[in-house]
C-alpha positions in Angstrom: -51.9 29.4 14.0 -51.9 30.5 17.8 -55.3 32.8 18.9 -54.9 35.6 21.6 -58.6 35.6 22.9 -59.9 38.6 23.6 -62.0 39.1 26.5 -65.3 38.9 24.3 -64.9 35.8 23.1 -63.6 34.4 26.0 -66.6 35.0 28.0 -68.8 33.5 25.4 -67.4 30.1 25.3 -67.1 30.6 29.2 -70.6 30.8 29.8 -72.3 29.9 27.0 -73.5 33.2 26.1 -75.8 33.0 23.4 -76.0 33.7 20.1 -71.8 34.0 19.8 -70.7 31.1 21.8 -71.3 28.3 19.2 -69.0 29.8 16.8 -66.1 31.1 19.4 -66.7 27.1 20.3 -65.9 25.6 16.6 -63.4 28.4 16.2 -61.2 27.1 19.6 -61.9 23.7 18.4 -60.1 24.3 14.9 -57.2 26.3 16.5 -56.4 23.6 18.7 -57.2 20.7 15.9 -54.6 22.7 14.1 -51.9 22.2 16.5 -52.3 26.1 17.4 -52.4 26.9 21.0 -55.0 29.5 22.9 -53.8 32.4 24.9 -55.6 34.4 27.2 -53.8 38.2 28.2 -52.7 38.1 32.2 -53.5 41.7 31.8 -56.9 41.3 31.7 -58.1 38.7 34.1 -60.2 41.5 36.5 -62.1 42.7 33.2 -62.4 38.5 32.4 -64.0 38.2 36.0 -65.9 41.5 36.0 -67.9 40.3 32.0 -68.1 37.0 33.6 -70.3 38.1 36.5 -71.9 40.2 34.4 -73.1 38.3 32.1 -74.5 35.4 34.8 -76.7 37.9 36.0 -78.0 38.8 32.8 -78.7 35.4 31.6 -80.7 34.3 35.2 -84.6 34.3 34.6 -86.2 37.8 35.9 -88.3 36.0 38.1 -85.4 34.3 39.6 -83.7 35.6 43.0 -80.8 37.6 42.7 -77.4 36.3 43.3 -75.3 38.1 45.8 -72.3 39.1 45.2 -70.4 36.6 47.0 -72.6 33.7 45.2 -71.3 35.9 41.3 -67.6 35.9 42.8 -67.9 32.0 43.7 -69.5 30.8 40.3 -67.5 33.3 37.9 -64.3 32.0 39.6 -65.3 28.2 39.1 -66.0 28.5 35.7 -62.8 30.8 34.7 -60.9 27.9 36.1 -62.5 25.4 34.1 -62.3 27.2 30.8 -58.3 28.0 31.2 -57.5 24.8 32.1 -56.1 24.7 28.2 -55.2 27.7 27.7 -51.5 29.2 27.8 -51.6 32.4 29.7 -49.3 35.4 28.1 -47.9 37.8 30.8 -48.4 41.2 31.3 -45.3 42.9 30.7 -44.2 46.8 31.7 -44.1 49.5 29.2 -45.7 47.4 26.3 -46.5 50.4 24.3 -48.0 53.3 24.7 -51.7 52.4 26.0 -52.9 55.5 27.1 -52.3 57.1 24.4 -55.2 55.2 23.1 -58.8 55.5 23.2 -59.0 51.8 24.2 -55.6 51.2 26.7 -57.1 47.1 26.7 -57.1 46.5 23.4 -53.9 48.4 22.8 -52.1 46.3 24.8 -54.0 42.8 23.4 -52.6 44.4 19.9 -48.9 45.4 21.6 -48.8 42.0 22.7 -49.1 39.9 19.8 -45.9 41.5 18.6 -44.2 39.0 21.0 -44.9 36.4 18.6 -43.7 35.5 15.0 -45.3 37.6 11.8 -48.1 35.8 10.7 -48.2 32.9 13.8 -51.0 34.3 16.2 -54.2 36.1 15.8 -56.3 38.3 18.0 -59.9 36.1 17.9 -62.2 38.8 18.7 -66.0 40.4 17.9 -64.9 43.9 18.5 -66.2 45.7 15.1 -63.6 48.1 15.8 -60.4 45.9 16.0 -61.4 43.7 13.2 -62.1 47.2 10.9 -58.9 48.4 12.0 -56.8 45.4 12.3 -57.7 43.1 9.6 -54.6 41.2 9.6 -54.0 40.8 12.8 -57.5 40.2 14.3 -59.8 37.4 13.2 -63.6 37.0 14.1 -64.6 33.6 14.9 -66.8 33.0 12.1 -63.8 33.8 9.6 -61.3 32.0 11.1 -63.8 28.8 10.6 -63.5 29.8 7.1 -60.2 29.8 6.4 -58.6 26.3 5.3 -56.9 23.8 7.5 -53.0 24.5 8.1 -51.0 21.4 9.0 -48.2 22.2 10.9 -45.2 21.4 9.8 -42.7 18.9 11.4 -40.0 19.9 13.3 -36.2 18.2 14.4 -37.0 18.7 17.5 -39.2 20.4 19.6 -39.1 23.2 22.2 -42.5 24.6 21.8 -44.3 21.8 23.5 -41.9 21.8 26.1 -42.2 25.2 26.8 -46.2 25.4 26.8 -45.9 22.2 29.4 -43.7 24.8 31.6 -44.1 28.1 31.1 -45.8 29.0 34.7 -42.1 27.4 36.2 -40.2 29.2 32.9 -42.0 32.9 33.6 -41.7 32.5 37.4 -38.0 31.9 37.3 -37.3 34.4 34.8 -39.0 37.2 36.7 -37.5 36.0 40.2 -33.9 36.9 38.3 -35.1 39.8 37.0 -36.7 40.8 40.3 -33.4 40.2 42.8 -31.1 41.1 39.7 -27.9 39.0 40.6 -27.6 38.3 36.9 -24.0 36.9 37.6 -23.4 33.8 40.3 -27.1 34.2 41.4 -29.0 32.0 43.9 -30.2 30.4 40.6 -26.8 29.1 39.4 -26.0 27.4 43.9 -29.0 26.0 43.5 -28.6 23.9 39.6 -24.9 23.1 40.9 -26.4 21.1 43.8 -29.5 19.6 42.2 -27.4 18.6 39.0 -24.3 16.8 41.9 -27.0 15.5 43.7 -28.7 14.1 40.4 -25.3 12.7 39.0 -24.1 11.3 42.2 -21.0 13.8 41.8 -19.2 15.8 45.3 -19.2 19.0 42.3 -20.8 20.3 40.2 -19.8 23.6 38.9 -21.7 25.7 35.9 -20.0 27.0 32.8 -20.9 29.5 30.3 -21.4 26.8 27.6 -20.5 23.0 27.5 -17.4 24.1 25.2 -16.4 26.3 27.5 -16.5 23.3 30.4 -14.2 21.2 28.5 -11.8 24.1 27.8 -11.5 24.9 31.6 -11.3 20.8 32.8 -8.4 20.8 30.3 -6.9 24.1 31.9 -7.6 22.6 35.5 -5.7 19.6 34.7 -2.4 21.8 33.4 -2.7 20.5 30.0 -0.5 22.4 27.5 1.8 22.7 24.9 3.6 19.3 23.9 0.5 17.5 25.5 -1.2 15.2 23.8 -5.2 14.1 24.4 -6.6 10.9 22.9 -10.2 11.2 21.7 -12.7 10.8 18.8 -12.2 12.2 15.3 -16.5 11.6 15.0 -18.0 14.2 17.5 -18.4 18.2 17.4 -15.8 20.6 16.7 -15.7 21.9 20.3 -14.4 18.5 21.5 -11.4 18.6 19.7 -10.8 22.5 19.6 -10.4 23.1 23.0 -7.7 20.4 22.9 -6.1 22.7 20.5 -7.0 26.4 22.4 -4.8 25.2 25.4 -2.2 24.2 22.6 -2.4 20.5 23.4 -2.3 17.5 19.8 -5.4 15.7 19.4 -4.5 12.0 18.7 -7.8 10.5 17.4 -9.2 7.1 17.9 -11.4 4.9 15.5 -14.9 4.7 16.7 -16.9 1.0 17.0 -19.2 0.6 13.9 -22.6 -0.1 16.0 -22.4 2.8 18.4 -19.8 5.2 16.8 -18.6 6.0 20.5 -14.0 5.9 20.8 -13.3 2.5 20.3 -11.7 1.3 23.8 -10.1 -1.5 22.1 -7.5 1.0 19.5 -7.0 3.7 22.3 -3.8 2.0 24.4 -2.0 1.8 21.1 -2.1 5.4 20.7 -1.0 6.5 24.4 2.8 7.8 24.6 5.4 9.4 27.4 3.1 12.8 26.1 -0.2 11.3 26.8 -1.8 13.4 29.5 -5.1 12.4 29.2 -8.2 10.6 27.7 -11.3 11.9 26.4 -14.3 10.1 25.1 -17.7 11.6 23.9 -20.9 9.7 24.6 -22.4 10.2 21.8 -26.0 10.3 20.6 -27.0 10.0 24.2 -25.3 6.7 25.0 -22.2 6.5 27.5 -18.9 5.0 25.7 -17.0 2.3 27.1 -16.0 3.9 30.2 -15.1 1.3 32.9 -12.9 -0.2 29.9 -11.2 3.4 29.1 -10.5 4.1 33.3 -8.8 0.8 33.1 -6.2 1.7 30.7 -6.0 5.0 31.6 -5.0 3.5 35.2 -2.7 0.9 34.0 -0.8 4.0 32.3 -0.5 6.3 35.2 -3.8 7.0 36.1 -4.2 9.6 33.3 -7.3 11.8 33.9 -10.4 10.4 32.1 -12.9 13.7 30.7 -16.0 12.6 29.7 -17.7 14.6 27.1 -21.2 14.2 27.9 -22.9 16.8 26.3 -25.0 14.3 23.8 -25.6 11.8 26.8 -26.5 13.9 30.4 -29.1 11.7 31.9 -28.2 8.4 30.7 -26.4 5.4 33.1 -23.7 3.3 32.4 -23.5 0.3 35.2 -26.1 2.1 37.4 -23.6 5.1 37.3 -24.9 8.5 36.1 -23.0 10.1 32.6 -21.0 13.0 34.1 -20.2 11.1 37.0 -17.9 8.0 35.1 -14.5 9.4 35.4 -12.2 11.8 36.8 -14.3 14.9 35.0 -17.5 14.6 33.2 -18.6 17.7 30.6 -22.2 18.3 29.4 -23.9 21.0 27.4 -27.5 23.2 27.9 -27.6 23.9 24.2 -31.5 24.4 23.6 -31.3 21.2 21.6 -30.0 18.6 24.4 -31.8 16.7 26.4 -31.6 19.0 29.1 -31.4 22.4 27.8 -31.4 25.9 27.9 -32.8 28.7 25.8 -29.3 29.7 25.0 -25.7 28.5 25.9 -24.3 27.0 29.1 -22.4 24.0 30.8 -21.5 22.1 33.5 -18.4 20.2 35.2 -18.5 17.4 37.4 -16.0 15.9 39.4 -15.4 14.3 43.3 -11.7 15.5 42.8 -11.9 18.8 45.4 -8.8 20.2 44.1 -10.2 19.8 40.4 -13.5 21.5 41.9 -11.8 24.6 43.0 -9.6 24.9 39.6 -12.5 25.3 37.9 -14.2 27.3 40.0 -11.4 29.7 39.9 -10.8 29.6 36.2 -14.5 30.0 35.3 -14.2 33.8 37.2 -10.7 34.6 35.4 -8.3 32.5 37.6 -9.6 34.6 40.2 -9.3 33.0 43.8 -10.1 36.1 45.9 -11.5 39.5 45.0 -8.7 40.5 42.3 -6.5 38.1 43.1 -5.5 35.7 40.1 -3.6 33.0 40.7 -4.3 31.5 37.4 -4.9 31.8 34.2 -8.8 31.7 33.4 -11.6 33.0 31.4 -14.9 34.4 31.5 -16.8 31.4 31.5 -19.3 32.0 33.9 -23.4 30.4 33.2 -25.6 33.3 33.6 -28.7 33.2 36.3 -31.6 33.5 33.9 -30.4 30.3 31.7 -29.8 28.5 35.3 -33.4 29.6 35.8 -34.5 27.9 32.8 -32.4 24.9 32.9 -33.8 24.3 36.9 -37.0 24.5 35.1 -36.6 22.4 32.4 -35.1 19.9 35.0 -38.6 19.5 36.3 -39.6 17.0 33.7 -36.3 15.7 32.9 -36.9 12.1 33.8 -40.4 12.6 32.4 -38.5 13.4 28.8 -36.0 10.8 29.3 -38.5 8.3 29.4 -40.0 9.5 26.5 -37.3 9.6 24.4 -36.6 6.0 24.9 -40.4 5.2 24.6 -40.4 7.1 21.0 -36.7 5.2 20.1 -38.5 1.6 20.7 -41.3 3.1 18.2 -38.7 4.0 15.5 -37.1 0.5 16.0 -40.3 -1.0 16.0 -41.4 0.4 12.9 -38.3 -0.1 10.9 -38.2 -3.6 11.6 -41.8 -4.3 10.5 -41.2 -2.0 7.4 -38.3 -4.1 6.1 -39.4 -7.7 7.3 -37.0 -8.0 10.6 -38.5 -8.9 14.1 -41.3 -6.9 15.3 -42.4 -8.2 18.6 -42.4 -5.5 21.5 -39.0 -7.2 22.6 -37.4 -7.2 19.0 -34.8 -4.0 20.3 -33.4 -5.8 23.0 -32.4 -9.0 21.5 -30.7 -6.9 18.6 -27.4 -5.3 20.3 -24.9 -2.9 18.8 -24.2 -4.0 15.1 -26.3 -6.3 15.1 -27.9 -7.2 11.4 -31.3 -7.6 10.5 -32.0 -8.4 6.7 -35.1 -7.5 5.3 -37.5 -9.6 3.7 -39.7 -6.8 2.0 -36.6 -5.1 0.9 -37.3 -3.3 -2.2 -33.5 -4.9 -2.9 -31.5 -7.4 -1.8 -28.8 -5.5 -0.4 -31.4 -3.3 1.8 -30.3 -4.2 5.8 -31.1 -2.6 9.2 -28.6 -2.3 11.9 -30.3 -1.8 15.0 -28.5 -1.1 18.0 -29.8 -0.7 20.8 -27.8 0.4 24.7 -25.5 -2.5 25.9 -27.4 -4.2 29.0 -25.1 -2.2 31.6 -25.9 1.4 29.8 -29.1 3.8 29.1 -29.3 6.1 26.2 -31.3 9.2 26.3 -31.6 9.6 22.5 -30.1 13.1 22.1 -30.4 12.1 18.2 -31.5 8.8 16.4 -29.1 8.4 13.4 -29.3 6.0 10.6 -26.5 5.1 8.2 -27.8 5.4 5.0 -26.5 5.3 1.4 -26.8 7.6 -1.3 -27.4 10.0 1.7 -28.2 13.2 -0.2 -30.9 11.4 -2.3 -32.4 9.9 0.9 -32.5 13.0 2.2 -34.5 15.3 -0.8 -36.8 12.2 -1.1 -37.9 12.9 3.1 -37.5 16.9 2.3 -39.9 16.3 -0.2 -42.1 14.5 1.9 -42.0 17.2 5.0 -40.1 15.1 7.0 -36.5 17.1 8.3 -33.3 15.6 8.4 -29.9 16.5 10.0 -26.5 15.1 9.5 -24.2 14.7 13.0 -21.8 14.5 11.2 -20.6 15.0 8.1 -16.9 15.0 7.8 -14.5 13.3 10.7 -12.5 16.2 12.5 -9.1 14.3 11.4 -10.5 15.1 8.1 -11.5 19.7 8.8 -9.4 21.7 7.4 -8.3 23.2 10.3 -7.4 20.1 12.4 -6.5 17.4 9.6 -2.6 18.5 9.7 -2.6 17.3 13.5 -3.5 13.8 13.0 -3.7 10.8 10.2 -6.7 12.0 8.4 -6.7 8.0 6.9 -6.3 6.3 10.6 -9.5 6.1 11.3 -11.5 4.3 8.4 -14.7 3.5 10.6 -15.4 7.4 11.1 -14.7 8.0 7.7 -17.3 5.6 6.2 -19.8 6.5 9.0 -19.5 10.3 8.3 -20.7 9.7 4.7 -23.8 7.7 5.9 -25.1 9.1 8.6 -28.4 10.8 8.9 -30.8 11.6 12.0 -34.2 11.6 12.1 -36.5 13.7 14.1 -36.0 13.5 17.4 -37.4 14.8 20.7 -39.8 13.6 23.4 -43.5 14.8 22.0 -42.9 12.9 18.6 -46.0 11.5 17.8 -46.5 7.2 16.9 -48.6 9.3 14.1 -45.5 11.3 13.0 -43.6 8.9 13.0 -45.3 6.6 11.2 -45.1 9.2 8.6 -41.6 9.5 8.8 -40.8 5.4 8.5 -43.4 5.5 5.7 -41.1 7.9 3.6 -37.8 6.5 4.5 -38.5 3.2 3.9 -40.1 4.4 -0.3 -36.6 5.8 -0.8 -35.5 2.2 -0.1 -35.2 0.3 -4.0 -32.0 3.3 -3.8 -30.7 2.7 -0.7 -29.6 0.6 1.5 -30.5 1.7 5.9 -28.7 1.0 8.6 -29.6 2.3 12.0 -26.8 3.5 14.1 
């Protein structure tokens, strides 16, 4: 549980004012033990001052000289900055209730702004007789939240929460900027992520979209692809990767996937191209670039076909020193809140050194528009909005910072799996175990238990948008870790040769790798602030479910 702290209570831990502060103290100390965070109201940082002064004068000896004010100004400052070092501060926001309506406008506001949070997630930590009388459930004293028993928080798939507390001052600032100068649609916001992402990716353009579905959809359009086209790619990826092919009335013709990376297999895709081949489009999936120098080359020796890249799993990772995005003739990626990089909503980017490309897409983002109501194409509204541009350019900030992470936390999982089932375990075991490699285990709790462990090919990075184990007996493996509190996810669960909607279009039997992988495959939590303690937890209680089950990481 989060704590608002009220200005009371603040002050006492602040100063040390006695007899309060030892149990404000223990109370902060269990919030944060918890895994809650501490908030203090922007809203009242003059009255936080004002107390603080107060109360330094009060506690200075009688005989002692006065401070002046300037000496009450210096010292209250020094020691407000101290105590929010750890603190999250929650903005003051316009119109949040009716205030003066009440006999205390303050509190009112402390009380309006605790709606901004889930039921039941925060509480107001406060002495105020009144509030707590009043407010029972929504106001706590210190001495009663001591009382109450330790929560564990639960685990989460991933995790935005820490992410946002590390940025919020960037996140807020941002937000209100667009708010502020109100160019909601092709703000300043959305020229500057185009030039930080080309410059990040090595790309001449970069051009935002309202959603990385929607950036496929109009690299497609911008390369003329139609009716009685046909677009090799991957039966094993998302939906919007193969439905866009099919908006702009284009056939799918899907490709097996290689067993240790489930990326297109380069190898299978020449057989597939014919006369109505127009173009090529592997996913780099689960953060880790496909085959791509391999894939240009055919497409090259078959008339240069165009090359998309759908990098909306893999933005950040390299592939022969080369940025994902940046590998082919157009690269695709997604802000989905769950990527890598992400947003707290949808949006997309395109990126290409092609300057005709460029200015297709730019026109077909804004309706095929290349003048003021003048459409000289067909287009869409696919246009990413300036406060998720804002966020993004935030969350961009730390981007290499999470990267690095993710691949720290990878080399755990590894790690930990191989010591659990008797393979390697020195701090080097991931790199001499490529792709499909086999480790057998030697504390098996069977015989035919095996881990797979592959790791990025020497020339390519992964950013770990997921970490994915084959697994049999999948739906037991996953109640046993439900059970246990650890989440799962599938990614995913049926081939797209193999939906409903899409099997009619393409051998639904052609591709027996994906098939197989699709009924195995399981991720595990996954996200940069994962814990070695979490995830010891989580190895722990995949490798019990292992005298039913046979793992293999993918």
């Amino acid at each position: 549980m989060d704590l608002l702290l009220d200005v009371n209570v603040a002050v006492d831990s602040c100063v040390g004012r006695k007899p309060w502060c030892e149990s404000v103290d223990l109370a902060i100390a269990k919030c944060l033990a918890e895994g809650g965070r501490l908030w203090l109201y922007a809203g009242s940082v003059q009255t936080l001052d004002y107390v603080v002064r107060r109360a330094l004068q009060r506690a200075r000896s009688p005989a002692a000289k006065p401070l002046s004010a300037k000496q009450l100004a210096h010292q209250s400052k020094s020691l407000l900055k101290v105590f929010a070092e750890d603190k999250h501060w929650l903005a003051a926001l316009a119109g949040e209730g009716p205030v003066f309506d009440s006999p205390d406008p303050e509190d009112e506001q402390l009380l309006h702004a605790l709606d901004r949070f889930a039921p039941g997630s925060i509480k107001l930590l406060t002495r105020d007789e009144v509030l707590l009388k009043d407010h029972r459930d929504r106001c706590v004293s210190p001495e009663a939240f001591c009382q109450q028993p330790a929560t564990q928080t639960g685990m989460g798939f991933i995790d935005l929460k820490t992410q946002q507390d590390a940025l919020r001052p960037q996140l807020e600032q941002g937000i209100h900027r667009v708010l502020h100068h109100g160019q909601y649609i092709l703000g300043p916001e959305v020229t500057e992520l185009e030039q930080r992402l080309a410059a990040y990716t090595g790309a001449q353009h970069c051009i935002t979209a309202a959603s990385g579905t929607d950036a496929l959809l109009i690299s497609l359009m911008a390369l003329g692809i139609g009716p009685g086209d046909e677009v090799i790619t991957t039966p094993f990826t998302f939906v919007a990767t193969v439905e866009v092919i099919v908006l702009v009335g284009a056939t799918p013709v899907f490709v097996d996937i290689e067993p240790g990376t489930c990326n297109i297999n380069a190898a299978l895709i020449e057989a597939k191209i014919s006369d109505n081949t127009k173009a090529i489009m592997p996913v780099s999936l689960y953060g880790q670039p496909a085959d791509m120098d391999e894939i240009n080359a055919i497409a090259a020796r078959h008339g240069h076909l165009p090359v998309i890249e759908d990098a909306a799993q893999s933005f950040g990772a390299e592939y022969k020193g080369h940025k994902s995005g940046n590998l082919s003739t157009i690269g695709c990626t997604s802000f989905f809140p769950s990527k890598p990089l992400g947003g707290y909503g949808d949006g997309g980017a395109i990126f290409t050194s092609d300057d005709a490309l460029a200015q297709a897409c730019r026109e077909i983002r804004v309706h095929g528009q290349s003048a003021r109501y003048i459409h000289g194409r067909i287009g869409i509204g696919g246009r990413m909005d300036s406060l998720q541009c804002a966020v993004v350019l935030a969350n961009l900030e730390r981007f290499e910072q999470d990267i690095a992470q993710r691949q720290a936390v990878a080399r755990r999982y590894h790690a930990l799996i191989q010591k659990k089932t008797g393979g390697k375990t020195d701090d080097k075991a991931h790199e001499a175990t490529g792709p499909g490699q086999v480790f057998t285990g030697r504390k098996a709790a069977t015989a035919e238990a095996i881990t797979v462990l592959p790791w990025p090919a020497p020339d390519r990075t992964s950013v770990f948008a997921q970490y994915s184990l084959r697994v049999q007996h999948r739906d037991d493996v996953q109640a046993k870790l439900k059970a246990a509190g650890v989440p799962t996810a599938v990614h995913y669960p049926m081939p797209m040769n193999q939906q409903p909607a899409y099997a009619h279009l393409c051998c639904p039997e052609c591709t027996p790798v994906a098939a197989a992988t699709a009924e195995q495959i399981m991720s595990l939590p996954m996200h940069p602030h994962l814990t070695e303690v979490e995830q010891r937890r989580i190895v722990d209680a995949l490798v019990a479910t292992e005298g039913t089950t046979r793992l293999e990481t993918d």
